[in-house]
N, C-alpha and C positions, 0 to 999 in steps of 0.2 A: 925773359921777355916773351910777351905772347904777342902771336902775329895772329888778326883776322881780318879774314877777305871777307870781304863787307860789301854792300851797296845802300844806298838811302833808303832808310824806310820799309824796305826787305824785313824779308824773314831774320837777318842779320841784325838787327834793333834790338831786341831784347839781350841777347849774348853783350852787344856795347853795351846795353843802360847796367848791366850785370858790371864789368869791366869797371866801366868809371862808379859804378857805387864803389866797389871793392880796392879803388884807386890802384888796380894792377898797371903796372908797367905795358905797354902794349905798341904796336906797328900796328897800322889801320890802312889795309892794303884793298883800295879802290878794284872793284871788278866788275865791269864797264857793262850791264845788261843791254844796256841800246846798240851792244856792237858784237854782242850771246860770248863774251868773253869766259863765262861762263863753264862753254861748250867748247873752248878750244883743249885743244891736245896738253897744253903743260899743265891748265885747272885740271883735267881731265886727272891726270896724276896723281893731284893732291884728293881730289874727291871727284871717283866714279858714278858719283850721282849726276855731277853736271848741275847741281843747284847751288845756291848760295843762303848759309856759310859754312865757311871751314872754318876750326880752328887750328892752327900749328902751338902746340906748348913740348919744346924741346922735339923731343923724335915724336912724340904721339901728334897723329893727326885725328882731327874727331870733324865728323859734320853731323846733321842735325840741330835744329837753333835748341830745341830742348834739352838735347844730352849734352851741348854746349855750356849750356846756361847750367844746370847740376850737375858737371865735373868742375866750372869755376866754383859756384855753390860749396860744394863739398870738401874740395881742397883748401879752403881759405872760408872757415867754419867763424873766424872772428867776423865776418860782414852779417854773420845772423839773417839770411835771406832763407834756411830750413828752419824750423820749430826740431826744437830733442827731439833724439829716435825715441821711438818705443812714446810718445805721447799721442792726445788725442786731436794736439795741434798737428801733429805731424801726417799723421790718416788725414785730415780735413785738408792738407797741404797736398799730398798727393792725389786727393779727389778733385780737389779743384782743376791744379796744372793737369791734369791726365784730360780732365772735362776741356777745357781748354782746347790742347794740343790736337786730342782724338777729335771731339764733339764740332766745337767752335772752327775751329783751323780749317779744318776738309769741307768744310761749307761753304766758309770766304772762297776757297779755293774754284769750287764748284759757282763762284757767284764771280769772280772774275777772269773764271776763264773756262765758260761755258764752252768753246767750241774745239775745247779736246778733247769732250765727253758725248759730245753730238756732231751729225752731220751739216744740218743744215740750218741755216742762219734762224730761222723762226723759230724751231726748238732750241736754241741757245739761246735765245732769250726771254722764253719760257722757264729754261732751268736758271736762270739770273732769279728773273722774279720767285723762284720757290726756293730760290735760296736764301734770300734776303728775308720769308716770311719766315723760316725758321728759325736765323740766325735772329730775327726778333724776338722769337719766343724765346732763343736763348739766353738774351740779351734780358729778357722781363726775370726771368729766372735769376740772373747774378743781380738785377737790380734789387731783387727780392732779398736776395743775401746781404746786400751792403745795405739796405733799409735798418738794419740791425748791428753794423760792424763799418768802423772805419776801411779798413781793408777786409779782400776778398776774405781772407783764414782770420783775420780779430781783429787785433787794434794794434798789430805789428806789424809792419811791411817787410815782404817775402817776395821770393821771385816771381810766385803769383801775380804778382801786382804790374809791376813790370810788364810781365807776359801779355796780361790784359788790357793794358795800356795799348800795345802794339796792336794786338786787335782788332782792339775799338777804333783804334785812330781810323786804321784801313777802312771802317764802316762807314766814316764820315761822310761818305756820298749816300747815305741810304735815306730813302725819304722819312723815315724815323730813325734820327741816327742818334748814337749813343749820348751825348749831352742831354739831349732830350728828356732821358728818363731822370726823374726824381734821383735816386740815389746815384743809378752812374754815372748820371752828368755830372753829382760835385764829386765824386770819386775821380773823373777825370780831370775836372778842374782843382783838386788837390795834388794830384800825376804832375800836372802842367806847372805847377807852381815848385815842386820840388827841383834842389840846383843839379841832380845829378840831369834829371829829362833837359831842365834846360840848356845844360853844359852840354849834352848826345846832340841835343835837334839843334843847338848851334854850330856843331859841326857837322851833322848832316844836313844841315842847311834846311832845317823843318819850323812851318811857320806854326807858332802855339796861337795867336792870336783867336784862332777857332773858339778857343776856350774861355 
């Protein structure tokens, strides 16, 4: 059984939407952000980062929502969320998650939580606003890719897709937020309809009605 400490809508989301596609057996262990549980001494143990999530699979502990999400991936190769090695799906697969993780992620980042990057209240929300412009150019970017492709890498759902899910949802306060675009909005409103997302946001208690 796989144990992950989780929170709502966290970086933690992607790893479950992984989880319940792959129907693994798992413990879904609550770690309470509103109270930095996080940050206490016995998280602290399991992962020295102090973020969320962990995974526990037997003795290995892994954090990282990515490396999380392709050790599940990997080990349990019948859920088909990589394309074959050595293909041209598989490079397209790694381009995307990598863009994703690297590109995407650290900008969200940088857009909800300006004032670990700056001192003073006016420039944190100056870096909010120049984060949100890029993360739209991003955003017109992937729209561009799925103009031509059910999902991000083809027409097969990969952990890509998922990932992007998670994302996007986060964006949902942007004044041009991801529905909006031509191709990601039905790309997300395909997300939203599939049982595994609704099975996750039911029990993360996440309202799809957005969509």
């Amino acid at each position: 059984m796989y144990q992950l400490f989780y929170y709502p809508r966290n970086a933690s989301w992607a790893p479950h939407l992984v989880l319940e596609h792959l129907q693994l057996e798992k413990e879904l262990l609550l770690v309470d952000r509103k109270k930095q549980q996080q940050k206490s001494a016995t998280y602290l143990e399991l992962n020295p980062t102090g973020r969320i999530p962990t995974l526990v699979d037997g003795d290995q502990i892994i954090f990282e929502s990515a490396a999380i999400c392709l050790h599940l991936c990997e080990k349990h190769p019948e859920g088909q969320l990589i394309p074959a090695p050595a293909t041209s799906q598989r490079a397209t697969f790694y381009q995307w998650l990598f863009y994703l993780t690297t590109t995407v992620q650290p900008e969200l980042m940088l857009y909800f939580y300006p004032e670990k990057y700056q001192l003073s209240p006016e420039s944190s929300k100056t870096m909010s606003q120049a984060a949100e412009q890029r993360v739209g150019d991003m955003f017109a970017l992937i729209d561009k890719q799925l103009a031509t492709h059910t999902y991000l890498v083809g027409d097969q759902l990969t952990l890509c897709d998922y990932y992007l899910f998670m994302l996007a949802h986060w964006a949902s306060g942007f004044n041009t937020a991801p529905k909006d675009y031509a191709h990601l909005g039905r790309f997300m409103r395909i997300m939203a309809q599939q049982k595994v997302v609704k099975r996750v946001c039911e029990i993360e208690q996440t309202d799809l009605s957005f969509y």
